[in-house]
C-alpha positions in Angstrom: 134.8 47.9 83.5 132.1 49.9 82.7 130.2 51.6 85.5 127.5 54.6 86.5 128.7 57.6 88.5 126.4 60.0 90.0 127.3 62.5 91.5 124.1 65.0 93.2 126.1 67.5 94.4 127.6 68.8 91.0 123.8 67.1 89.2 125.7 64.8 86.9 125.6 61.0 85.5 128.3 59.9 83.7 129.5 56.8 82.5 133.0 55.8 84.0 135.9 53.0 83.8 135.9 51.0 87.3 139.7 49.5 87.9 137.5 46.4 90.0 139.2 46.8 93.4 136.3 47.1 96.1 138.1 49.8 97.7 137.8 52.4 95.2 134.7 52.2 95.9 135.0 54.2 99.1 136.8 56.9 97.1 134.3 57.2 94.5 130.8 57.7 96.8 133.0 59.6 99.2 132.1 57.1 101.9 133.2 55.0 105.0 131.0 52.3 104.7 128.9 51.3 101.9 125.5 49.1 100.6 124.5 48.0 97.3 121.0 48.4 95.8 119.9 45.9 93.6 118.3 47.9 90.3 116.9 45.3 88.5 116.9 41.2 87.6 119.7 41.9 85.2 121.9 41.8 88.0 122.9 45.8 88.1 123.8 47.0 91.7 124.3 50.8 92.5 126.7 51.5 95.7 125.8 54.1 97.8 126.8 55.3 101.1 125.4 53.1 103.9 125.1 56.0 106.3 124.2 58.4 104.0 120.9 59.0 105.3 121.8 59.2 108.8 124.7 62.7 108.0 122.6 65.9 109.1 123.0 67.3 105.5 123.1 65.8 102.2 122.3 65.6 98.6 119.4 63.3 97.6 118.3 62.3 94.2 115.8 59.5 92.7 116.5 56.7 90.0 114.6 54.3 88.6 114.6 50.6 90.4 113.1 47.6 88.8 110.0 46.4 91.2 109.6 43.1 89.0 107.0 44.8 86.7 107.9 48.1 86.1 110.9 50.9 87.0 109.4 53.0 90.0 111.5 55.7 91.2 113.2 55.5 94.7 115.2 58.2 96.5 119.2 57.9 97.8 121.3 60.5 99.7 125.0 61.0 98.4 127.3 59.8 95.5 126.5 56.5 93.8 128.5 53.9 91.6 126.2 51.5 89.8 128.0 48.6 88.6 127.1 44.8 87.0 127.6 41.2 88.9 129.1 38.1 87.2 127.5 34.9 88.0 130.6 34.5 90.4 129.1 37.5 92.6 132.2 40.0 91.3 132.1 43.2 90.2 131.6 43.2 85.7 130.3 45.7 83.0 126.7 47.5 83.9 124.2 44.3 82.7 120.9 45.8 81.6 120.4 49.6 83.4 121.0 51.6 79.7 122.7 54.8 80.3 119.7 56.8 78.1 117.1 55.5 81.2 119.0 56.6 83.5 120.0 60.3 82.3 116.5 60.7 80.8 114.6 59.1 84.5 117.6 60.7 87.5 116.1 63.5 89.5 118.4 65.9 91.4 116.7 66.3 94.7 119.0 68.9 95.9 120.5 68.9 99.7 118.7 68.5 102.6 119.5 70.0 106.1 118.5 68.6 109.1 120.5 70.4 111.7 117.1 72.7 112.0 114.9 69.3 112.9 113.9 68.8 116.3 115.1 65.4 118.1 
């Protein structure tokens, strides 16, 4: 199926084929556990890592999100896989994010370090 991969480390999007097993998933974002973001009404979720904010360094980048009136940018740490939903809740085909928004609207934050903070 058609899916989304970004990847901030290298600074790429790229459209990919998803085999549809929920564990590849893992492999993809490079993660142990995972969340999905809901992008927009069409029913397009992007997986990310669910404790990627919490790893002292990573790479952050922004994408457009659907707020109900308008795409507003919101900031992620790691890899991502942005994938559609079928009305039975499975993984399908990328619904209504195009490819050109996305490319044209990602922002490559770069990493951040936060071994230097103070607790």
């Amino acid at each position: 199926m058609k899916a989304y991969y970004i990847d901030p480390i290298l600074k790429f999007v790229a459209e990919v084929n998803f085999e549809g097993d929920y564990k590849e998933i893992y492999k993809w974002i490079d993660a142990t556990t995972f969340d999905v973001v809901n992008l927009n009404s069409y029913g397009d979720g992007m997986y990310i890592d669910d404790e990627g904010l919490l790893k002292q360094s990573n790479y952050f980048f922004e994408v457009p999100v659907w707020n109900g009136e308008e795409y507003v940018q919101q900031m992620y740490a790691g890899k991502a896989l942005i994938l559609g939903v079928d009305s039975n809740g499975d993984s399908d085909d990328v619904k209504g994010l195009k490819f050109a928004l996305l490319q044209d609207r990602i922002k490559f934050l770069g990493e951040k370090d936060y071994s230097m903070m103070v607790v």
